[in-house]
Every structure is written in structure tokens, then in C-alpha cells.
C-alpha positions in Angstrom: 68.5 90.1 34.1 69.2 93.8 35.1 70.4 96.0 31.8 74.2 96.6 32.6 73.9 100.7 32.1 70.7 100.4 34.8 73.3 98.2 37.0 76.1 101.3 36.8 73.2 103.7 37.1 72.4 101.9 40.7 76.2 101.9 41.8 76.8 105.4 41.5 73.5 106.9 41.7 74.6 108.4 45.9 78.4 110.2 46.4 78.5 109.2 49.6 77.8 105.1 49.0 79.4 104.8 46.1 81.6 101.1 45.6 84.4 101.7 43.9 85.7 99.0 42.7 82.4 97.0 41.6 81.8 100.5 40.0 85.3 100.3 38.0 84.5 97.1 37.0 81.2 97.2 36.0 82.5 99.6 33.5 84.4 96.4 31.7 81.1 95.4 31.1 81.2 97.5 27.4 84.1 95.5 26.3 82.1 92.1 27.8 78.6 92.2 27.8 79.2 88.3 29.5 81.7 89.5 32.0 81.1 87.9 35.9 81.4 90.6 37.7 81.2 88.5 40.9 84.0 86.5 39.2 86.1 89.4 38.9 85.3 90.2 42.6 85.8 86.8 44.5 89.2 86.5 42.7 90.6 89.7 44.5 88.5 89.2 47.8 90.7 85.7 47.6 94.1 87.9 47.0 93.3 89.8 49.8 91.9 87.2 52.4 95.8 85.7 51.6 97.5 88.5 52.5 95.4 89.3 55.9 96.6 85.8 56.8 100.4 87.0 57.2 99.4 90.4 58.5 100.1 90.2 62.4 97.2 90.9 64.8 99.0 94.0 65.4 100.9 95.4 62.8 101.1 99.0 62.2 100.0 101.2 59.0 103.3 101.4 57.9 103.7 97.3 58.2 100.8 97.1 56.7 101.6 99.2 53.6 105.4 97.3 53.4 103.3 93.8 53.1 101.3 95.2 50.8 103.7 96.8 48.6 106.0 93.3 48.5 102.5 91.2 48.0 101.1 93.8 45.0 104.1 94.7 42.9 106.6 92.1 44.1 104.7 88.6 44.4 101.3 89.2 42.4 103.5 90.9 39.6 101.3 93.7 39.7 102.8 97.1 37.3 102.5 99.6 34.5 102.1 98.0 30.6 105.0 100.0 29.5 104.7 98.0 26.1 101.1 98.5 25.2 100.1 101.9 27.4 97.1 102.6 25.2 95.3 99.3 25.0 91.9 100.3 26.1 92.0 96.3 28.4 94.9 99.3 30.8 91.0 100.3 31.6 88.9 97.2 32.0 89.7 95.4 35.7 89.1 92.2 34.9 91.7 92.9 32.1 94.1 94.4 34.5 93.9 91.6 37.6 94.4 88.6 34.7 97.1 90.1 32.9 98.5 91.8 36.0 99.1 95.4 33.8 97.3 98.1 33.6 97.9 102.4 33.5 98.1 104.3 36.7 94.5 104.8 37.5 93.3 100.8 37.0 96.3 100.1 39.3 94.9 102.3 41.7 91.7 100.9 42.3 93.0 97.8 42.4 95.7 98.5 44.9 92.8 100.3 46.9 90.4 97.7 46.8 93.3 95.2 48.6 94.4 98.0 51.0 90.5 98.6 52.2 90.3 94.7 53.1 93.4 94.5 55.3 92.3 98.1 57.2 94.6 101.0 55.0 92.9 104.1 53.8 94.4 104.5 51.1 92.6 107.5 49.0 93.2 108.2 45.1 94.8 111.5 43.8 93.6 112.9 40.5 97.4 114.1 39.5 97.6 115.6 36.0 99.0 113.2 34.0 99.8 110.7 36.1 97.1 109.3 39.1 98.5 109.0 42.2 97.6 107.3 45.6 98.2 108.7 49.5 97.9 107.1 52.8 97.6 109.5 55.8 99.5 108.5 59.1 100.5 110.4 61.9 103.8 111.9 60.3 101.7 112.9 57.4 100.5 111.3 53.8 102.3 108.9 52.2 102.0 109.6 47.9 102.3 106.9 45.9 102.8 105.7 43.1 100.2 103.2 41.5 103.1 101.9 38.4 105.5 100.5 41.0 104.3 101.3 44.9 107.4 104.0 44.7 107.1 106.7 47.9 107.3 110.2 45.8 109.3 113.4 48.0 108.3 116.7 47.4 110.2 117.2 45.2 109.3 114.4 42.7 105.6 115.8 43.2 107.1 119.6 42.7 108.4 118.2 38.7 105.6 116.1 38.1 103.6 119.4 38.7 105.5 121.9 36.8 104.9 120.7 33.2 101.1 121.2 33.8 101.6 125.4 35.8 102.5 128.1 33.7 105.8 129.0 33.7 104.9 132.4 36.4 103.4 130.2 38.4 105.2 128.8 42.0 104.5 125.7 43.3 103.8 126.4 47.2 103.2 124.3 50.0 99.3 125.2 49.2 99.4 124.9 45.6 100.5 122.0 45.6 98.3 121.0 48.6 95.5 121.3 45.8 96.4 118.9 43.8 97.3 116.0 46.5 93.5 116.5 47.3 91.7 112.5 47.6 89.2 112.0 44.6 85.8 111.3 45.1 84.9 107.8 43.7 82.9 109.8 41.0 85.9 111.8 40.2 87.7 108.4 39.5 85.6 106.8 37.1 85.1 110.0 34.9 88.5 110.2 34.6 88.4 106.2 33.9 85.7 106.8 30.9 87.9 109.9 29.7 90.7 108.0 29.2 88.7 105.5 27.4 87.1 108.1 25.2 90.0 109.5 24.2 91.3 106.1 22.9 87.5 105.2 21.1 87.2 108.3 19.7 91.0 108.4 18.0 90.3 104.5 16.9 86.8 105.6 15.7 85.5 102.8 17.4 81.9 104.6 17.9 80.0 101.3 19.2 82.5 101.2 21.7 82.0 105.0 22.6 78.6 105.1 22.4 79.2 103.1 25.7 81.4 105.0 27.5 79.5 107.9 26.3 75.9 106.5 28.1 78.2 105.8 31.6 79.6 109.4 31.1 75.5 110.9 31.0 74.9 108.7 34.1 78.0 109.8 36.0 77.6 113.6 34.8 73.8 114.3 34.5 74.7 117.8 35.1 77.0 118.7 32.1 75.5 118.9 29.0 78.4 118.8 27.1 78.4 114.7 27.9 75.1 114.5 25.9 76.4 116.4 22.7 79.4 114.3 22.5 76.6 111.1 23.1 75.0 112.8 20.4 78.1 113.1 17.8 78.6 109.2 19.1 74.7 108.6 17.6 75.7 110.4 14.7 78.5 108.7 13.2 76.6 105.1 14.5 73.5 107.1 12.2 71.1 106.6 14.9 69.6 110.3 13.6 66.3 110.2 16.1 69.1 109.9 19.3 71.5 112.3 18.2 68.6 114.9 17.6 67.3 114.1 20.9 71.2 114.6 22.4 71.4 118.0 20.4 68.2 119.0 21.2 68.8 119.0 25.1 72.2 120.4 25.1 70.9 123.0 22.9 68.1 123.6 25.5 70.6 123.6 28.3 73.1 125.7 26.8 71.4 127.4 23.8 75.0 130.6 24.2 77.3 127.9 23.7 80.3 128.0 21.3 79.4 125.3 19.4 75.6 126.2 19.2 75.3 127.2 15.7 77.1 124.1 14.4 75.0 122.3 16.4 71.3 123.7 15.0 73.2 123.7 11.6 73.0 119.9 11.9 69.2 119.5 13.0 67.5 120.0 9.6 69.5 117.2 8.1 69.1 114.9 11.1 64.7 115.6 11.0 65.0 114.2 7.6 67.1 111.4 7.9 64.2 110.4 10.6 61.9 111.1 8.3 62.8 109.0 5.4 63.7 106.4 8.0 60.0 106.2 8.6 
């Protein structure tokens, strides 16, 4: 049976052919090693094929997005777990299409997954704070929001924004322009793990971490700081020959960096750990 990290290696190995939503889920494979992904999948391509049934033959975008709006939040029950925002299950899909909660960005994907299979585009904005969703249409984009399917103005967008400017800074048609910008699929899931580091790491729940931390490498070969933060992750789990190994190459990729010294500081101690180990 394919390893599960080699399975999330494959989904997102090409930008442009990335899935998703089997990519989001896969990543529920941490918490559930057993997890049936095609499961997890069949029971939404089944929520979908029911709604395409009422859609008529030729119903508009705008129809489209009404139906879908009712079906998600309305009839499925589908919304924002108010009560229990920092669960890390807000993060897992299969979690989120079972219990019907979830945090903004799980939502999302959901409610995108359904909109692809009845023929709306809807893309995913990487807000700060608070992820967001948009359909384009001829009058212009539509921004959502993923907790209840509300329509945001510009102005709802404009104080969303301002917490996150500085306090000299205006919030222009192409400032904020910027920010309604759709989010790779890529861009989605790091900011998927992130949350879920954040949570492992406050919890110290470094088996769970170490996880997140190996999709993080995968997603972001390029930034090194992934692998020393792996590396603190083998650390604390005192798996000394991995986090030397972590150190070792972010060292070698950033050997200026601000944490550098620390870093080296810890290799002695970590060579002989591996030594008495063997």
C-alpha cells in the first residue's frame, strides 16, 4: 500500500494539476492513518450528484450559487464551530463533512469542491484572518464568506482589512485588489498545515507535528525554514540523527540566518546523543 506522505507527495507534486480537495483530505490522514479517502470522497460526490438533480438545465451562475447556498448552509447544516474554533478535527475534511463544522478555510474547500461539480468557479481568497471565497460573473466577483455563504460589500472587506494595515496605510481600490487575489491550491493547504501547526505546537503534541511538519517539507521544498522547524519537531520526539540532518541542511541553505548560531550551538550535543545511541 502506497506510504500516505508519498500519496501527498504525488497530489501536489505539479501547480497546475493539483486536486484540491483529495489533497485537503489526504492531509486528515495524520490524525487517521485508516482513513478511506475514497469514502470521504464518494460521500460528497453523492451531495453533489443531489443537488445537480434540482439545478435546471439552464440555470444561471447566480441560480446556481442561490441553490447552492440554501443546499450548503441551509439543508446540509453546513457552518463555523463557534463552540470549539480550535479543535484541530476544524482541519481534517472527513471531520468537517461528518460533523458538518469546521473554520473558514475547511469550509472552503468543501463549499468549492460542491460548486466545481455543478459548473461554479468558485476560487479561494487567502484573507488575513479570515479565508474568504469569490465567484466572478459578469457584474464582477462575488466574496464570500465560507462561515455562513454571507455576500461581503466593500465595505465589510474595507474593516476586515484594516486591523491587519498600519494605521498610515489606505485601503484603495488596488490595495485591496491584492488581497481579493484567488489562492493557488498550494497556497491553500500551507495555510491548512499552518493552522494545524500552530495548534500541535501550543498542545506540544510533537507526534502530531512531526506530521504536519513532513507535508510542510513536501509542499515547500524551497524554504528551509520548514526543515528547521521538522528539525526542532525531531528534537523534542529525540530522534537526534533526523534533527541533525534537518539542522544540517538549513544551516547549509541559510548558514547568515538569525537563528544560525543557536542552531550550530545544538549540533555537538545532538552528534553525541547519536553516538551513544549506537
Amino acid at each position: 500500500m502506497i506510504d500516505a506522505l508519498d500519496y501527498f507527495a504525488a497530489l501536489v507534486r505539479q501547480d497546475d494539476s493539483i486536486p484540491l480537495f483529495e489533497a485537503a483530505l489526504a492531509i486528515a490522514q495524520e490524525a487517521d492513518p485508516r482513513l478511506d479517502l475514497e469514502a470521504s470522497q464518494l460521500e460528497l460526490d453523492t451531495l453533489a450528484a443531489r443537488l445537480l438533480q434540482r439545478l435546471p438545465a439552464d440555470a444561471s451562475l447566480l441560480q446556481k450559487l442561490r441553490m447552492l447556498n440554501h443546499y450548503f448552509y441551509e439543508e446540509l447544516g453546513f457552518a463555523g464551530n463557534v463552540n470549539d474554533y480550535y479543535t484541530p478535527d476544524n482541519s481534517y475534511l472527513d471531520r468537517v463533512i461528518s460533523t458538518r463544522r469546521g473554520i473558514p478555510i475547511s469550509l472552503a474547500v468543501v463549499y468549492m469542491e460542491l460548486a466545481q461539480q455543478i459548473g461554479l468557479d468558485v476560487k479561494g481568497i487567502s484573507f488575513p484572518g479570515h479565508f474568504l471565497m469569490k465567484l466572478s460573473v459578469q457584474a464582477g466577483d462575488i466574496i464570500l464568506d465560507p462561515f455562513n455563504g454571507a455576500s461581503l460589500s466593500r465595505d465589510d472587506l474595507e474593516d476586515r482589512l484594516e486591523p491587519f494595515l498600519d494605521q498610515e496605510s489606505e485601503i484603495g481600490e488596488a490595495a485591496l485588489a491584492i488581497f481579493l487575489q484567488a489562492a493557488a491550491p498550494r497556497e491553500i493547504l500551507v495555510r491548512m498545515l499552518r493552522n494545524l501547526k500552530g495548534l500541535y505546537q501550543q498542545q506540544q503534541q510533537w507526534e502530531r507535528l512531526l506530521g504536519i511538519q513532513h507535508r510542510l517539507v513536501i509542499l515547500l521544498p524551497e524554504q528551509a525554514g520548514e526543515l528547521r522547524d521538522r528539525g526542532l519537531t525531531f528534537e523534542q520526539l529525540e530522534c537526534p540523527q533526523a534533527a541533525l540532518q534537518d539542522f544540517e541542511a538549513y544551516l547549509a541553505a541559510r548558514p547568515a540566518a538569525a537563528d544560525a548560531k543557536d542552531l550550530r550551538s545544538k549540533l555537538p550535543g545532538l552528534r553525541a546523543a547519536i553516538r551513544r545511541l549506537n
